[in-house]
C-alpha positions as CSV (number, residue, x, y, z in Angstrom):
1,X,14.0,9.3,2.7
2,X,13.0,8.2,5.7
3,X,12.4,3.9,5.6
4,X,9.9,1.8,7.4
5,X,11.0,-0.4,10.2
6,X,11.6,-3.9,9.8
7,X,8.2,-4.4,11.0
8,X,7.2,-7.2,8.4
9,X,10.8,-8.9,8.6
10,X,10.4,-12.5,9.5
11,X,6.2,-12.3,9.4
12,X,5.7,-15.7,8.0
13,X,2.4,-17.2,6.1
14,X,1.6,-20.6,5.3
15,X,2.2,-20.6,1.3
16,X,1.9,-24.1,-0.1
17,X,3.6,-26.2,2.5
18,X,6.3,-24.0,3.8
19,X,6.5,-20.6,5.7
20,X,7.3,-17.9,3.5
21,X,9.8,-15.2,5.2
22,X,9.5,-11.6,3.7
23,X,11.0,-8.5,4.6
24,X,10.6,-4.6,3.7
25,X,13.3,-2.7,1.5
26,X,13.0,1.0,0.7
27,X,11.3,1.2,-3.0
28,X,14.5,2.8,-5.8
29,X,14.3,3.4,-9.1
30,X,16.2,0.4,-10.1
31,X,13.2,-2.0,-8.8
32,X,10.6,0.3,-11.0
33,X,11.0,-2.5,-13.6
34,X,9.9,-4.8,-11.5
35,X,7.2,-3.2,-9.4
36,X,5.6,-1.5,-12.8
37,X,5.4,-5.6,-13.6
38,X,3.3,-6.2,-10.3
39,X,1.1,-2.8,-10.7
40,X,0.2,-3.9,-14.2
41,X,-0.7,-7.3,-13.2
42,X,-2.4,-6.2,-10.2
43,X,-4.6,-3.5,-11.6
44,X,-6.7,-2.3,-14.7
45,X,-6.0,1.1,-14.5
46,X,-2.0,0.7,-13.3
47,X,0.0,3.9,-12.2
48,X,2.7,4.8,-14.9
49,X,6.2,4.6,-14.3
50,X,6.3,8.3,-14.1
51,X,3.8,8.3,-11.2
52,X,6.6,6.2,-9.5
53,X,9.2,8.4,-10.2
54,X,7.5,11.2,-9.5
55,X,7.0,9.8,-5.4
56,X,10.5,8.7,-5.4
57,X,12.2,12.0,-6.5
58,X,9.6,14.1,-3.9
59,X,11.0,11.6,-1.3
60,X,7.5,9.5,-0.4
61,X,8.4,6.8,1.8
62,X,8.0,3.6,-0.5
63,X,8.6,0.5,1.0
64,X,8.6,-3.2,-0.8
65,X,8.1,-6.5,0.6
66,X,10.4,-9.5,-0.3
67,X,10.6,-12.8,-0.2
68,X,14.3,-13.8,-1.3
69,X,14.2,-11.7,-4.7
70,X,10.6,-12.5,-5.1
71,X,8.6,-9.3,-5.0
72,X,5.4,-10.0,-2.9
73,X,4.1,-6.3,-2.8
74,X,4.4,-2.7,-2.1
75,X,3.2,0.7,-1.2
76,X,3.8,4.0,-1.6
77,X,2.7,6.8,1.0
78,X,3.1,10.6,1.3
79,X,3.7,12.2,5.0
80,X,1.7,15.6,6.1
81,X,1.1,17.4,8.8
82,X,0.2,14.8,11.7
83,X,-1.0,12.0,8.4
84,X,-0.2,10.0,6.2
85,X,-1.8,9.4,2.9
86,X,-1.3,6.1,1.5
87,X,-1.0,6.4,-2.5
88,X,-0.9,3.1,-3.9
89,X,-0.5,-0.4,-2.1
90,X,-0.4,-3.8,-3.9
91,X,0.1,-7.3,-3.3
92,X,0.9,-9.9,-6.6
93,X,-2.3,-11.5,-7.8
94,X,0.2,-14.8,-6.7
95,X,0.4,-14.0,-2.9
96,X,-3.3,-12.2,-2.5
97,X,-5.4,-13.5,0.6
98,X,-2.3,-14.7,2.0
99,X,-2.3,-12.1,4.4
100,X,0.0,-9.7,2.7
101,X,-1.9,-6.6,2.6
102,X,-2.2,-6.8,5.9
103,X,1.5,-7.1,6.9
104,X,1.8,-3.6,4.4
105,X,-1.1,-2.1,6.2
106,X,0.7,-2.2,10.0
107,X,4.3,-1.4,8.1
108,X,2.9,2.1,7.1
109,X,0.9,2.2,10.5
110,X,3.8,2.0,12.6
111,X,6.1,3.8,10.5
112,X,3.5,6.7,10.4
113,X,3.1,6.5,14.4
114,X,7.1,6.9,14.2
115,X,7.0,10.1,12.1
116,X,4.0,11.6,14.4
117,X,1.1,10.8,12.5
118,X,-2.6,10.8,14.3
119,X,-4.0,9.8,11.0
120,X,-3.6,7.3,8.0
121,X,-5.9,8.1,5.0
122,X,-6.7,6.6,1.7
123,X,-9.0,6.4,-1.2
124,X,-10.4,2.8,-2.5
125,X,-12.2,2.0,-5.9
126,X,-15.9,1.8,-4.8
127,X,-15.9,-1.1,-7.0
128,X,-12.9,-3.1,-5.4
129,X,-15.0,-4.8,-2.3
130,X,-12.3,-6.7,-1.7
131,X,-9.6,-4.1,-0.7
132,X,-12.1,-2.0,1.4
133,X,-13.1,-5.1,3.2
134,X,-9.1,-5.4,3.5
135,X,-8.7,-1.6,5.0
136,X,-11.9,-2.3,7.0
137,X,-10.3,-5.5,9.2
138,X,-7.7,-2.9,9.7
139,X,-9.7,-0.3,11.1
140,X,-10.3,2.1,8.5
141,X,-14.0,3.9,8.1
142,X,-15.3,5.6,5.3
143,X,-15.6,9.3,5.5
144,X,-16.2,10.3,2.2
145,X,-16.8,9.6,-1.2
146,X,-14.9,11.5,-4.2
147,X,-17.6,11.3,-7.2
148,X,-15.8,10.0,-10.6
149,X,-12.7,10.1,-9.2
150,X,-10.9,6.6,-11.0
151,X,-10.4,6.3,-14.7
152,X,-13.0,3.2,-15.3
153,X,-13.5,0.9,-18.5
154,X,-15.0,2.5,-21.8
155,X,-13.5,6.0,-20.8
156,X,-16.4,6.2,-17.7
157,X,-15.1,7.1,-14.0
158,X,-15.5,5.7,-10.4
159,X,-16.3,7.1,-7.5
160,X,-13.3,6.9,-4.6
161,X,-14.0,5.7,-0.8
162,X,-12.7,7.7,1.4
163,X,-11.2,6.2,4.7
164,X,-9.2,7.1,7.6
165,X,-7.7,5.5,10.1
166,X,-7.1,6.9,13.5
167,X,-3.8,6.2,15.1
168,X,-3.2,5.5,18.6
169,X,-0.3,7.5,19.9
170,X,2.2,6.2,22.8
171,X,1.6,7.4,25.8
């Protein structure tokens, strides 16, 4: 499996009253215990375990971010021809608007330029106006919609956002 660089290694935020220092690790099965912990505090409608396992066994580059042990988040992408499709990112409800996304965000960017990608794509809960404000500061436009697309509450269904972001290639 290919890794990220250390692209988020030594990116500091103000948490509290001292810098906090994180770095990336490639995702493996034995953190699963720990990163299903984060999805399911993270979101309603949490990927399974099997979902995890599933990326991890196909090879999907799956990177987490640390802070000593102290998972601060992760993501999960697939590679295809000249993309990438990011398939699940998330930051613990602890370290939100602290920047992290962010750092996640230019990981997989960069380590999609490196594998040749023109394209990062993605689909966001129409409902979660915080996360697609978070892909918008990063550059990402809508350019779809998938109707019904998210399990919701009550057995109902949400409609995805689609956005892509287009990636500048060295010259």
């Amino acid at each position: 499996m290919s890794q990220c660089p250390e692209a988020g290694a030594g990116a500091a935020v103000q948490a509290e009253s001292e810098p906090l220092q994180a770095r990336f690790e490639p995702m493996t099965a034995s953190d699963l215990d720990a990163v299903l912990a984060l999805e399911q505090s993270a979101y309603a409608h949490p990927w399974q375990r099997s979902h995890f396992t599933d990326c991890l066994d196909a090879g999907y580059p799956a990177q987490l971010l640390l802070a000593g042990d102290t998972l601060l988040g992760y993501f999960v992408a697939m590679k295809g021809v000249e993309e990438v499709h990011l398939l699940n990112i998330a930051v613990a409800p602890t370290y939100q608007r602290q920047g992290w996304a962010r750092v996640l965000l230019d990981a997989l960017a960069l380590w999609a330029r490196g594998q040749g990608a023109h394209w990062l794509w993605l689909e966001a809960r129409a409902g979660n106006r915080r996360a697609i404000q978070v892909y918008q500061a990063q550059g990402f436009q809508q350019v779809g919609r998938r109707k019904q697309y998210y399990p919701a509450e009550h057995g109902q269904r949400e409609d995805a956002l689609v956005m892509s972001l287009k990636l500048s290639q060295p010259a």
